[in-house]
C-alpha positions in Angstrom: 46.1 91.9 -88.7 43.9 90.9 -85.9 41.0 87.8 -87.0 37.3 88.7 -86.3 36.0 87.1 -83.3 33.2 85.1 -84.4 29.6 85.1 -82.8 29.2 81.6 -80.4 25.6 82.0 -81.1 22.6 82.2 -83.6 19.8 84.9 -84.1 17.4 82.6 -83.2 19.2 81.1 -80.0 19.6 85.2 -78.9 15.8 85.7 -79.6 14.3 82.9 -77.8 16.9 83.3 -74.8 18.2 86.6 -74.4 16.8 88.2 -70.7 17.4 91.8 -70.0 20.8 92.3 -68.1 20.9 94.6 -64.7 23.4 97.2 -64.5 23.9 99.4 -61.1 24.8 102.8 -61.7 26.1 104.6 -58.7 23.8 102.3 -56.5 20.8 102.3 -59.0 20.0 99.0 -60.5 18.1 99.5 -64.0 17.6 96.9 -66.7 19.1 97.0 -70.4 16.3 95.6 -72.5 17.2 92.9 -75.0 17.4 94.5 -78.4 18.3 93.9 -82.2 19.7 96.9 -83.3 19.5 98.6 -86.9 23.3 98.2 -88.0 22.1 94.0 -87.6 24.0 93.6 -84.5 22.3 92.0 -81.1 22.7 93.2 -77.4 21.0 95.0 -74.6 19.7 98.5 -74.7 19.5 101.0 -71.8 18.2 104.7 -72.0 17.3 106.6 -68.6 18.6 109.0 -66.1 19.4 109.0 -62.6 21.2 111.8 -60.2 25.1 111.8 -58.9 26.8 113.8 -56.4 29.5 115.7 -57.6 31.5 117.0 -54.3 28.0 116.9 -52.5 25.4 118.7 -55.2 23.5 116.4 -57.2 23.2 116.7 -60.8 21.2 115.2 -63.2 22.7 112.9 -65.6 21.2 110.8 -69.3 22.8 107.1 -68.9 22.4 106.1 -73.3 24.5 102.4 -72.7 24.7 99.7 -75.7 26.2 96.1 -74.6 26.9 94.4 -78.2 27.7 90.9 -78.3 31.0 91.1 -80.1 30.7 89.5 -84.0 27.0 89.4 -84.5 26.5 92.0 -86.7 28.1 89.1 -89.4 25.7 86.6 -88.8 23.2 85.3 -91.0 20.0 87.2 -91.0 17.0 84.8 -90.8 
């Protein structure tokens, strides 16, 4: 069986450094918000929409994207 990987940081260190992270979809740069979520884990957040061409008609698409640092949903709460 596989070991947990273990968190590099703290709560705290997140909180007072985390900056929202820019992701480009399809040539649209948007910003994932810092965010603690409810299951205790921390990461970036990003809800929108945007348009993509789909063999030349554009449709409408909902981007819903979590980035989750990997082994903080173990860490101490503060």
């Amino acid at each position: 069986m596989a070991s947990k990987t273990s968190c590099p940081i703290t709560r705290q260190h997140f909180k007072e450094n985390a900056k929202a992270v820019e992701v480009t979809i399809n040539g649209v740069p948007m910003l994932a918000e810092v965010k603690e979520f409810s299951t205790g884990s921390l990461g970036w957040y990003l809800n929108g929409k945007t348009t993509i061409s789909v063999g030349g008609t554009p449709v409408s698409v909902q981007i819903g994207m979590n980035l989750t640092i990997v082994g903080s949903k173990e860490l101490p709460k503060e």
